[in-house]
C-alpha positions in Angstrom: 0.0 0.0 0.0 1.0 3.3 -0.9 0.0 6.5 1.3 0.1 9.6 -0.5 -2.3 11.6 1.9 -0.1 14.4 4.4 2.7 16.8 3.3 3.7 16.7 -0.5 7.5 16.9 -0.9 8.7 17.4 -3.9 11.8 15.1 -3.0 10.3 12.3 -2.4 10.8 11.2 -5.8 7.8 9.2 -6.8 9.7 8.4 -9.9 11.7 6.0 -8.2 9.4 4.6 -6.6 6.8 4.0 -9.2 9.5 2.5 -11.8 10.3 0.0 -9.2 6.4 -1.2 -9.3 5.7 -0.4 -13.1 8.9 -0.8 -14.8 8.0 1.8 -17.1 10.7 4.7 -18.6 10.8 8.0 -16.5 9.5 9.3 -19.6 6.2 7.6 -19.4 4.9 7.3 -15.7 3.4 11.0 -16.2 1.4 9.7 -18.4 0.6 6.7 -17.2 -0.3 8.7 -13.9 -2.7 10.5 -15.8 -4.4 7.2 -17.3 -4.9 5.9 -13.3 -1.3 3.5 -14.7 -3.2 1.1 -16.9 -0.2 -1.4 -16.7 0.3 -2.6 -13.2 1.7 -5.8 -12.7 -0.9 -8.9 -12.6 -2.7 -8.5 -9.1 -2.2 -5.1 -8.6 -4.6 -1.7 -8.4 -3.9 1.3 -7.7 -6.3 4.1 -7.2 -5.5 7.7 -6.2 -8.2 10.3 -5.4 -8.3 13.8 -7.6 -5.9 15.7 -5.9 -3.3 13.4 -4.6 -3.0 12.3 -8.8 -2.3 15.6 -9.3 0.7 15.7 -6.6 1.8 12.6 -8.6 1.6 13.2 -11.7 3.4 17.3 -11.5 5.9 15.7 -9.4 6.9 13.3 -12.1 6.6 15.5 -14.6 9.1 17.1 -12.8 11.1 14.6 -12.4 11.4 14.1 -16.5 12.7 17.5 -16.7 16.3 16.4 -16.2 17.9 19.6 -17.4 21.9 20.0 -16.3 21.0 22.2 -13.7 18.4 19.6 -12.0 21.5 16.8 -13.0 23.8 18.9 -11.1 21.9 19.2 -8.2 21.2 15.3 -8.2 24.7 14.4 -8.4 25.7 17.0 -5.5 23.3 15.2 -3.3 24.3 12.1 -3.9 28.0 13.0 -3.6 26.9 14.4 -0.2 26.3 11.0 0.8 28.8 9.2 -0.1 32.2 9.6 3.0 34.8 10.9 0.3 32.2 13.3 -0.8 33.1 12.2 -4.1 31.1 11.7 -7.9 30.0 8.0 -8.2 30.7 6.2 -11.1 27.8 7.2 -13.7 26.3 3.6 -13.7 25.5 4.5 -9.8 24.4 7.3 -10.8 21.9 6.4 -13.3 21.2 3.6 -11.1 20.4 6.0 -7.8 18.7 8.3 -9.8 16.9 7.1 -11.8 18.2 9.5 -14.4 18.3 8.5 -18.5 21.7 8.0 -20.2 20.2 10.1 -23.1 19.4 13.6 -20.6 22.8 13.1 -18.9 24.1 13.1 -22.9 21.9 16.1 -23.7 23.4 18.3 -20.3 26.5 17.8 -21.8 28.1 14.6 -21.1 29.6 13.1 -17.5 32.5 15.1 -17.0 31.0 18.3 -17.9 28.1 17.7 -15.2 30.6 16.2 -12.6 32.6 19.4 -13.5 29.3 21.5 -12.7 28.7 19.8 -9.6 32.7 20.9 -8.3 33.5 17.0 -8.3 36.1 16.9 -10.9 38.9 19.1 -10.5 41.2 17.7 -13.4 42.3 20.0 -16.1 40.4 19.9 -19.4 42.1 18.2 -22.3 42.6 20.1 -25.6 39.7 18.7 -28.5 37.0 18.2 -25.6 34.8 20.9 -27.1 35.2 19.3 -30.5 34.4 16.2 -29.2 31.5 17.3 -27.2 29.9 19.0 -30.0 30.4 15.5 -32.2 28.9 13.3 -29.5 
């Protein structure tokens, strides 16, 4: 059972959560919020009055709106947990986060977000731009 009645925080990342029931893309839970998620797993129902729907469904559209500055701020925090205060490794990252390979590409690659985030101190190599703009 899932309790969505109380305080709305837009941290808790219903995202997450929902994938881990669904299995659907990030991309596609709004939506499937919107249709009362039409593709639960065999046995399963879940119903959500008017206005907590509405909590879910803006928070995940949120949650899709994985521009670098959003990606920056995710990495930070989970940096923040880790003891060295270091990045993770990007797998853990996507992992954790729930995040899409493809909007971590489209903010400009790893390094330039763990750059962003003041995790990666290491001098820039000549051609990165180049390559950047090919990728």
């Amino acid at each position: 059972m899932l309790d969505f009645v109380g305080q709305h925080r837009r941290e808790y990342g219903y995202d997450l959560r929902l994938r881990a029931l669904i299995g659907l893309p990030r991309r596609q839970l709004a939506q499937a919020a919107e249709e009362v998620f039409p593709y639960l797993p065999s046995g399963c129902h879940l119903e959500l009055d008017h206005q907590a729907r509405a909590w879910v469904v803006n928070n995940l559209k949120q949650a899709v709106l994985a521009n670098k500055t959003a990606l920056v701020r995710e990495l930070q925090g989970l940096a923040a947990r880790e003891p060295a205060r270091r990045a993770p490794p990007l797998d853990i990252f996507l992992k954790e986060t729930g995040v899409e390979l493809e909007d971590v590409v489209k903010a400009g690659g790893w390094a330039l977000l763990r750059r962003a985030a003041n995790l990666d101190d290491r001098p820039v190599g000549r051609g990165v731009d180049v390559l950047r703009k090919g990728v």
